[in-house]
C-alpha positions as CSV (number, residue, x, y, z in Angstrom):
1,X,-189.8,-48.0,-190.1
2,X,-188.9,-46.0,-186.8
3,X,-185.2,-44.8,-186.3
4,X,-185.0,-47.3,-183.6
5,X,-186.3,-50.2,-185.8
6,X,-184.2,-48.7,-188.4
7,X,-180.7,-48.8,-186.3
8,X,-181.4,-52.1,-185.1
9,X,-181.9,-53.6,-188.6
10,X,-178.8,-51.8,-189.4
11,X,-176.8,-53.3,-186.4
12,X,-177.9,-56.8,-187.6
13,X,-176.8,-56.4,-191.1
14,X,-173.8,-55.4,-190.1
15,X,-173.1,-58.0,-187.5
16,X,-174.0,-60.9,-189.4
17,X,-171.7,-60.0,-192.6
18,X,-169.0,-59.4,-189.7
19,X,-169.6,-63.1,-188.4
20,X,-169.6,-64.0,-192.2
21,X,-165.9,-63.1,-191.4
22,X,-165.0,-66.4,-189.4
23,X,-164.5,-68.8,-192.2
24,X,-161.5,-67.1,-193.0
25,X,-159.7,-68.1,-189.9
26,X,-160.0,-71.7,-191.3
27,X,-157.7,-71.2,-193.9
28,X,-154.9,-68.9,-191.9
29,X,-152.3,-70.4,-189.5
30,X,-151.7,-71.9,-187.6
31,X,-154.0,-73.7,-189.4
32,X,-152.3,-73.5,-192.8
33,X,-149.0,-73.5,-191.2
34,X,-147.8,-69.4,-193.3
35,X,-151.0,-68.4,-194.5
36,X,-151.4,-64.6,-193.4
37,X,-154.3,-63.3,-196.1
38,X,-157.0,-64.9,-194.3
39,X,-156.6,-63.1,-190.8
40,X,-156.0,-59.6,-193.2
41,X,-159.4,-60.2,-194.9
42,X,-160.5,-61.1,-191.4
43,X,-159.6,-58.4,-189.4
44,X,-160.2,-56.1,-192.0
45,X,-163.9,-57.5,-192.5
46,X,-164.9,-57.6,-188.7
47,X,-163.5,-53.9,-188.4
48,X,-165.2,-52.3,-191.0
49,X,-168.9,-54.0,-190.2
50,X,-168.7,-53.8,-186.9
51,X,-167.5,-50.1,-186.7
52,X,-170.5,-49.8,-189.3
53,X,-173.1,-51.7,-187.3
54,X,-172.5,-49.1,-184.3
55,X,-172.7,-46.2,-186.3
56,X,-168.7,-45.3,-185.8
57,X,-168.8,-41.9,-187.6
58,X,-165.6,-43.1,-190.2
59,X,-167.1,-46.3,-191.0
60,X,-167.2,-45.3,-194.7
61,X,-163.5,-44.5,-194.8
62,X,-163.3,-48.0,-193.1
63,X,-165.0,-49.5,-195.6
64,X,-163.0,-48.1,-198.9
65,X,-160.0,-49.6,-197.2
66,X,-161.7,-52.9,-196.6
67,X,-162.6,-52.9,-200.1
68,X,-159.2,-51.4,-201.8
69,X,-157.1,-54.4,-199.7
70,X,-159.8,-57.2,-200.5
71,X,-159.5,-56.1,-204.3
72,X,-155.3,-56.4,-203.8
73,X,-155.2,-59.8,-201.6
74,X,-157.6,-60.8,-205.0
75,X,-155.5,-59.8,-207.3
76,X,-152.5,-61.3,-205.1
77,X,-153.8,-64.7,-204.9
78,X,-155.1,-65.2,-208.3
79,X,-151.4,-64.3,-209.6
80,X,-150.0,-67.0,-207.1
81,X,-152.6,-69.6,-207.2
82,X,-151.9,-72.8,-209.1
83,X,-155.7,-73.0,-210.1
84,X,-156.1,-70.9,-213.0
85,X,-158.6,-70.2,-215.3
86,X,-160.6,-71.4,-212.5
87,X,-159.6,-69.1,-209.9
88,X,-160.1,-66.0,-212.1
89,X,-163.4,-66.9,-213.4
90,X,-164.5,-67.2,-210.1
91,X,-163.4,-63.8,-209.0
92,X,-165.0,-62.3,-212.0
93,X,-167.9,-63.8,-210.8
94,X,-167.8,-62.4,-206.9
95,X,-167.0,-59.3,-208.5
96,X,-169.9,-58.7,-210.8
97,X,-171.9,-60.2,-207.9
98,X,-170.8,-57.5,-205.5
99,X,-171.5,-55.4,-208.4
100,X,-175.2,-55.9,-208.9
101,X,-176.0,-56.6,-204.8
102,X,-174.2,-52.8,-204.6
103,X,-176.2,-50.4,-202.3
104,X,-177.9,-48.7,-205.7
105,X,-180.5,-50.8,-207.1
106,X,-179.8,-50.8,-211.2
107,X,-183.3,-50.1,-211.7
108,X,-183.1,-46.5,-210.6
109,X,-180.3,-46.2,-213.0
110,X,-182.6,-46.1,-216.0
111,X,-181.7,-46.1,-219.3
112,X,-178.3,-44.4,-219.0
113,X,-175.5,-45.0,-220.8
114,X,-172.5,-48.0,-219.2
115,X,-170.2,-44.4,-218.4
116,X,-173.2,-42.8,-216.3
117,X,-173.5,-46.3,-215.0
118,X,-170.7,-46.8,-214.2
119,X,-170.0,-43.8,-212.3
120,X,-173.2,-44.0,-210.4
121,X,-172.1,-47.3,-209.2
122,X,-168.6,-46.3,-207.9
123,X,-170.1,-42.9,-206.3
124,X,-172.5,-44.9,-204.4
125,X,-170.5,-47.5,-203.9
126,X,-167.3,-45.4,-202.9
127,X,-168.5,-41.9,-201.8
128,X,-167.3,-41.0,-198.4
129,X,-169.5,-39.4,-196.5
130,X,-168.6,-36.9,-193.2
131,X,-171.0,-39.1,-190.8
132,X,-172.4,-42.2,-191.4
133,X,-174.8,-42.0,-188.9
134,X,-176.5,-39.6,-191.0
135,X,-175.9,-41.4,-194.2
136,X,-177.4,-45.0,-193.0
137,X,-175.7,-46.3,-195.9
138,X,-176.0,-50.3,-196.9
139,X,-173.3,-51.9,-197.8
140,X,-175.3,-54.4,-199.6
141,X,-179.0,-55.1,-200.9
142,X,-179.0,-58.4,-199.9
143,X,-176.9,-59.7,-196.6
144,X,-177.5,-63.5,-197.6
145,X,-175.8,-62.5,-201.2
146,X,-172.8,-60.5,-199.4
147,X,-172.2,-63.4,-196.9
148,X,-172.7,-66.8,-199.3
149,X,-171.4,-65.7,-203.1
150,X,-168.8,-62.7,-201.8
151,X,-167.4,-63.7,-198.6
152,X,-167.5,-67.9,-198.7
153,X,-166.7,-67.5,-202.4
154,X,-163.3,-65.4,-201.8
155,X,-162.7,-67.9,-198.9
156,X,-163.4,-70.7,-201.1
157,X,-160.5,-69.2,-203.6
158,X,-158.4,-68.7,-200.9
159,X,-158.5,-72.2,-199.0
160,X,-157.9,-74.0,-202.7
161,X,-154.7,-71.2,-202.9
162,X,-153.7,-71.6,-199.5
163,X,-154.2,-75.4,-199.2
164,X,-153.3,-76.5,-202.5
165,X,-157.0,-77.9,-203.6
166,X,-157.4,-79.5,-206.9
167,X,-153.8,-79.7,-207.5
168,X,-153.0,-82.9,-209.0
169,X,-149.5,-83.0,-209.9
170,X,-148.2,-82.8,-206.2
């Protein structure tokens, strides 16, 4: 592919995992009269890929912190939620899904060992580099992946949180 083919492949990645985003203003207030995670993940999500889909040259710092507060609003709502084991199943799902759609295929891992695999993973995944316009990094293999079983599936966990689905005591 040309650079310019390239760059505009790259700028529709990014924008479609940023419109991805917008279900989580479904389950934030005024909404869900006090919910707050939603328009975090939100803002956080539309940030980072849209700062990535034009090439802003700190999108990979941008992207750790995306990443390092979705990983704490999981952890946050699966110690509050009412729906367990359910709840944490399905994040251990999302997060060995993000896991294999990672930016390095596990076919050019080889036949190393689950150490050198594992620190492959979290220096491609993690690795900040000094301009991403030069790195042209994916965030994920597959953008249908990213957007259906990461983001719809968190958002899914967080409307059941924040609404109170399958509770059946109330």
């Amino acid at each position: 592919m040309r650079a310019d083919a390239v760059r505009r492949h790259a700028w529709r990645r990014e924008m479609a995992m940023a419109l991805g985003m917008l279900p989580f203003a479904l389950v934030s207030a005024p909404l869900v009269p006090g919910a707050w995670i939603g328009w975090v993940v939100l803002a956080n999500g539309v940030v980072t890929h849209v700062a990535c889909a034009f090439e802003w040259r700190y999108c990979d710092y941008l992207r750790v912190v995306d990443t390092s507060v979705n990983v704490a609003l999981c952890l946050l709502v699966n110690a509050l939620t009412h729906w367990q084991p359910k709840s944490l199943l399905f994040t251990l799902l999302v997060a060995m899904v993000w896991a294999i759609n990672s930016p390095q295929p596990l076919a050019e891992l080889g036949n190393s060992t689950r150490t050198t695999i594992l620190k492959n993973w979290l220096v491609s995944t993690l690795t900040l580099t000094r301009d991403a316009r030069k790195a042209r990094r994916k965030q994920a293999r597959s953008i249908g992946v990213h957007i259906l079983l990461i983001q719809w599936m968190l958002c899914f966990l967080l409307a059941v949180y924040e609404l109170r689905l399958f509770r059946y005591d109330a």
